[in-house]
C-alpha positions as CSV (number, residue, x, y, z in Angstrom):
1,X,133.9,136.8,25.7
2,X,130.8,135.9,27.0
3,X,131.8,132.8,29.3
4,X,134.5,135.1,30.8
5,X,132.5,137.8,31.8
6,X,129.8,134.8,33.2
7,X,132.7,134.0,35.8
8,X,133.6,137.5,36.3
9,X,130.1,138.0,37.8
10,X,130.6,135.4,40.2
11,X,132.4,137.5,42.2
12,X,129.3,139.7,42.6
13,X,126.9,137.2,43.7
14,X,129.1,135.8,46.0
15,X,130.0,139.5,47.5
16,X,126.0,139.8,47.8
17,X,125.9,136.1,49.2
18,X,128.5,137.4,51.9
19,X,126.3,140.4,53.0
20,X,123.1,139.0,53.7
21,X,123.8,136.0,55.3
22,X,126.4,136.2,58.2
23,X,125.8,132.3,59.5
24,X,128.9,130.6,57.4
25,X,126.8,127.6,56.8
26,X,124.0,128.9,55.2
27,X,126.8,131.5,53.2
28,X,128.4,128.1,52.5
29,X,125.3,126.2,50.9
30,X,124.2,129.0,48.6
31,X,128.1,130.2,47.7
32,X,127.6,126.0,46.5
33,X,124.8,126.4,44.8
34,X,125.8,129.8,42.9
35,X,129.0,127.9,42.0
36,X,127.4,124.6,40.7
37,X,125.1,126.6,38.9
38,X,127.7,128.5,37.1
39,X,129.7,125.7,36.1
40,X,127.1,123.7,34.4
41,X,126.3,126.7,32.3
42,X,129.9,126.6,31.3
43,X,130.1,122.8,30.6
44,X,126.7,124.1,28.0
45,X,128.4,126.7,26.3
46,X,131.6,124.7,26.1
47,X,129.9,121.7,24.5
48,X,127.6,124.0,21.9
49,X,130.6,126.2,20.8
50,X,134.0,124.4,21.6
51,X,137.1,126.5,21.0
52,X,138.8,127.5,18.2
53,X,142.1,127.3,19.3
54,X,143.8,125.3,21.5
55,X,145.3,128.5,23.5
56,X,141.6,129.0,23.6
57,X,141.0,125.6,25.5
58,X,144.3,126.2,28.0
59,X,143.0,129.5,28.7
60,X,139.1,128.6,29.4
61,X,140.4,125.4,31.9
62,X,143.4,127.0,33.4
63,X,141.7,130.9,34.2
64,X,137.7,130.7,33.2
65,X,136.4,127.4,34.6
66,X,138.7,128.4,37.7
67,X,136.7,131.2,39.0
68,X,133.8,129.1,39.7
69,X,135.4,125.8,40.6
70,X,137.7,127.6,43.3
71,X,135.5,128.7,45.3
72,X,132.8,125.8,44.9
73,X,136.1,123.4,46.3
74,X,136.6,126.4,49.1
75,X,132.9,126.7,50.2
76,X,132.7,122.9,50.1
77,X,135.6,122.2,52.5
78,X,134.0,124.7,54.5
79,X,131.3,123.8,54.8
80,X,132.1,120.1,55.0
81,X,134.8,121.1,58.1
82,X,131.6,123.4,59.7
83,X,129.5,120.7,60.4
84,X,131.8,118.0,61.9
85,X,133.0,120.6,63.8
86,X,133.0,120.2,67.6
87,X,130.4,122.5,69.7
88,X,132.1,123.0,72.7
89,X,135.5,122.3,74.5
90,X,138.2,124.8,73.3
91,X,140.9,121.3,73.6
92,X,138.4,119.6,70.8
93,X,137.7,122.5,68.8
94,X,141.7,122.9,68.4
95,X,142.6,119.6,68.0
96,X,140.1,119.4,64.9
97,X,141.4,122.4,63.7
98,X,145.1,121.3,63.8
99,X,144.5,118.2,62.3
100,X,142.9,119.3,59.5
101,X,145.4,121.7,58.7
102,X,148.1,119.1,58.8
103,X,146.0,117.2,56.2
104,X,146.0,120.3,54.2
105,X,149.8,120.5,54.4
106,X,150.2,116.4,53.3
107,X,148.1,117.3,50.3
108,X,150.5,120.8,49.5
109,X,153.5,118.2,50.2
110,X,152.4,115.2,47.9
111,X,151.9,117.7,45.0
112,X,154.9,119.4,45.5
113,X,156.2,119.7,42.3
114,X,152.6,120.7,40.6
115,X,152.8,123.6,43.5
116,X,155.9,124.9,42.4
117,X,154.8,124.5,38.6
118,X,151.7,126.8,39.2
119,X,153.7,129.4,41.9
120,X,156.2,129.8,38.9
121,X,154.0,131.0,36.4
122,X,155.9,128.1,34.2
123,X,153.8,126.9,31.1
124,X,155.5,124.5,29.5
125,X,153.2,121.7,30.5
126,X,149.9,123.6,29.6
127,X,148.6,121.9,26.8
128,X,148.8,118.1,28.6
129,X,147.7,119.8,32.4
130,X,144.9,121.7,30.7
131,X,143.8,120.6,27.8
132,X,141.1,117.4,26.9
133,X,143.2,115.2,24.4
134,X,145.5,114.1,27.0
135,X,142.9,112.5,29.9
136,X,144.6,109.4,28.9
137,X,148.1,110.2,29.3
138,X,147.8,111.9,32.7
139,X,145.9,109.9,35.4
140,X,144.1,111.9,37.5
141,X,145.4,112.7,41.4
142,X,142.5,114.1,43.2
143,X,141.2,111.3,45.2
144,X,138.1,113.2,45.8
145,X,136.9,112.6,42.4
146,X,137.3,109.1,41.0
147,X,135.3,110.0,37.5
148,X,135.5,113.5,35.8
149,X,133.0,114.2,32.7
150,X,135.7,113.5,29.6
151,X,134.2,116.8,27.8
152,X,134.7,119.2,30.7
153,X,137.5,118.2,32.3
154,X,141.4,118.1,31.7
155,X,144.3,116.3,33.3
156,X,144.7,119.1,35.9
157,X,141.6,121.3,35.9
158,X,140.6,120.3,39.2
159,X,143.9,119.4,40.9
160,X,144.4,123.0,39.9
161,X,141.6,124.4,41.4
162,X,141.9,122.3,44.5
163,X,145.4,123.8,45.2
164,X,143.8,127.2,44.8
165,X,140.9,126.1,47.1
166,X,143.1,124.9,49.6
167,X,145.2,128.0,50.1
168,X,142.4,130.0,51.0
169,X,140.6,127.0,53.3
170,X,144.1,126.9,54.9
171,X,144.0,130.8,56.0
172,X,140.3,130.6,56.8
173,X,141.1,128.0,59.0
174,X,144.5,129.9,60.6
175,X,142.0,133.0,61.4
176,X,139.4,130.1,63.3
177,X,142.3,128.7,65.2
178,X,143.0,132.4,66.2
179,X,139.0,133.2,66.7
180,X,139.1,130.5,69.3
181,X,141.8,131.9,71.2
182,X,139.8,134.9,71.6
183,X,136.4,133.7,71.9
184,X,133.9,131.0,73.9
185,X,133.3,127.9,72.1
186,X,135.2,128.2,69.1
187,X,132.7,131.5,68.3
188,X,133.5,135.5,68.4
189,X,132.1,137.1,71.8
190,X,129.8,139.2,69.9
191,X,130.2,143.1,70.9
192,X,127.7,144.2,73.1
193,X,126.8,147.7,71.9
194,X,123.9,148.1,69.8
195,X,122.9,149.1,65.9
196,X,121.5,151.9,64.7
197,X,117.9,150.5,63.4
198,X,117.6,151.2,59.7
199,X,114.1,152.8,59.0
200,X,114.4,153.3,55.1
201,X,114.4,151.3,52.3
202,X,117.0,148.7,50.5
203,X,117.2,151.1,47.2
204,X,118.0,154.4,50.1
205,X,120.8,152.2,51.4
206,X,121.9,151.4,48.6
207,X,121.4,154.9,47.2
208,X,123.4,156.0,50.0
209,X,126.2,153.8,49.8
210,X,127.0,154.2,46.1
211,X,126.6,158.3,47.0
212,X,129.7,158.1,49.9
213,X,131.7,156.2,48.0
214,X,131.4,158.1,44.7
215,X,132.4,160.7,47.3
216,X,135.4,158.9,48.6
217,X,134.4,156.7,51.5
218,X,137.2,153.9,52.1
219,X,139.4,155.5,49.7
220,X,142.5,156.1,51.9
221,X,141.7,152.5,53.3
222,X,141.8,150.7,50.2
223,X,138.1,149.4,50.7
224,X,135.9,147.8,47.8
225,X,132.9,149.0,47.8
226,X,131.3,145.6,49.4
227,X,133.7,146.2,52.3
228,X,132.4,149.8,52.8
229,X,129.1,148.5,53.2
230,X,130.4,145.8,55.6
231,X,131.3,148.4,58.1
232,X,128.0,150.3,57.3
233,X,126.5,147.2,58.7
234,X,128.3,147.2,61.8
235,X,127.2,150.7,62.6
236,X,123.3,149.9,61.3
237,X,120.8,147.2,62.0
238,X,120.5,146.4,58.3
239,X,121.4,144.0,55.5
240,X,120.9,144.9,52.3
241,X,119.9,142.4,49.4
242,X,120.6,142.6,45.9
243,X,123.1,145.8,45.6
244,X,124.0,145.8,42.4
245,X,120.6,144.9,41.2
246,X,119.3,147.9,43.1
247,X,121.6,149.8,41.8
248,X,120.7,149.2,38.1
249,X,117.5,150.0,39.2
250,X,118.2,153.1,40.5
251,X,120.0,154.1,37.6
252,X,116.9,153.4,35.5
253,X,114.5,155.8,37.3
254,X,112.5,158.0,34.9
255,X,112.5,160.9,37.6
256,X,115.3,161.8,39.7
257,X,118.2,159.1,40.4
258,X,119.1,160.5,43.7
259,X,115.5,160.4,45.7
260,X,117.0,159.6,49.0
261,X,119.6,161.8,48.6
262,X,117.0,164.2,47.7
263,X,115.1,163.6,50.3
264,X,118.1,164.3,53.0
265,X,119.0,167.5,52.0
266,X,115.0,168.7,51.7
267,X,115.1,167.1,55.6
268,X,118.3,169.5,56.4
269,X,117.6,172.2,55.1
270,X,114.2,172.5,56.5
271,X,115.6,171.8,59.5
272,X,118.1,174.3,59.2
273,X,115.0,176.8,58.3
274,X,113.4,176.1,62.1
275,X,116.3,176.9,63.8
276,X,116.5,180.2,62.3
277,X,112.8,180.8,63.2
């Protein structure tokens, strides 16, 4: 289904989002952007096509429209929190912190019973929580958005993706109380030895990550591919841009695919050649 697999590539610009820009408010601002954009080409195929079923409709506001409107809420309390947060004295910094978690925890506590409804897997109350026919019936609870667009939104869409949200916002903001127990000024003391510099391309990186973890790189660990190239960055002064782009690119060469790779074992063995001279 095409607007499924739109959402499922979220997840890939956002991974891309991630690696080239380490400051969490500009990461924030276009994580916002990728989102927003996203959803309103949702709301356009939803309103050309509509759904043939209503188990069609539950599944496109409770999973689909999710993906998307998660992480917009997420990167928008984020960023929201980032830049009222306070730049210096550790007793400030954790008092904000504290208290905003506590206002986290009132919103888990007044929606309780909704909570428990999504933790269960329970759903019995799917068609009135995510379907359009019943806007009327329910009243909507998220104080945060006093008018919802009638033809893209259902009685619990967006309460349901704010309690998502807000369980990942309330773990991002347990690992900054913790950063600023081990840091100066509510930032990570950066480590002091230096990168590698990087003096080939984006398509060799990219080349070159895709070829080590083919291989098996970050198997044993568990690691995503993303996450290999993560600690590649920590080693090498280098972010790469576009990697799955790139690597459709590669893939698309009329010569050989594997030029880099190519190139490093015509570099070895030559190499090895002079030291038997």
């Amino acid at each position: 289904m095409k607007l499924r697999s739109l959402s499922e590539e979220l997840a890939q610009d956002l991974d891309e989002i991630k690696l080239q820009y380490e400051d969490i408010l500009e990461r924030a601002y276009r994580s916002i952007e990728v989102c927003r954009n996203l959803l309103s080409t949702l709301k356009k195929e939803i309103l050309k096509d509509g759904f043939e079923t209503i188990q069609e409709e539950i599944h496109f506001f409770k999973i689909t429209k999710q993906i998307p409107l998660v992480q917009l809420i997420y990167f928008s309390e984020i960023h929201s929190f980032e830049i009222q947060f306070p730049k210096a004295d550790k007793k400030s910094q954790r008092k904000c912190l504290k208290r905003k978690i506590e206002k986290l925890n009132r919103f888990f506590l007044y929606n309780l019973d909704f909570g428990r409804y999504v933790d269960s897997g329970a759903t019995h109350f799917d068609k009135e929580y995510y379907t359009r026919d019943y806007l009327d019936h329910y009243h909507i609870t998220t104080s945060k958005f006093y008018f919802q667009d009638p033809e893209f939104c259902t009685p619990r869409d967006m309460l349901l993706g704010k309690y998502q949200a807000y369980n990942s916002f309330i773990v991002y903001l347990d690992n900054r109380l913790f950063n600023l127990r081990n840091s100066r000024n509510g930032r990570m003391v950066p480590d002091p030895s230096k990168k590698l510099h990087w003096p080939f391309s984006n398509a060799d990186y990219v080349e070159l990550l895709y070829a080590l973890c083919a291989k098996g790189l970050g198997r044993q660990d568990n690691l995503s591919m993303m996450k290999v190239s993560k600690r590649l960055q920590e080693i090498f002064d280098f972010v790469p841009k576009d990697i799955y782009k790139t690597f459709q690119s590669i893939k698309g060469r009329k010569n050989s695919r594997t030029l880099f790779l190519d190139e490093l074992a015509i570099s070895l063995l030559s190499e090895m050649d002079k030291s038997e001279e």
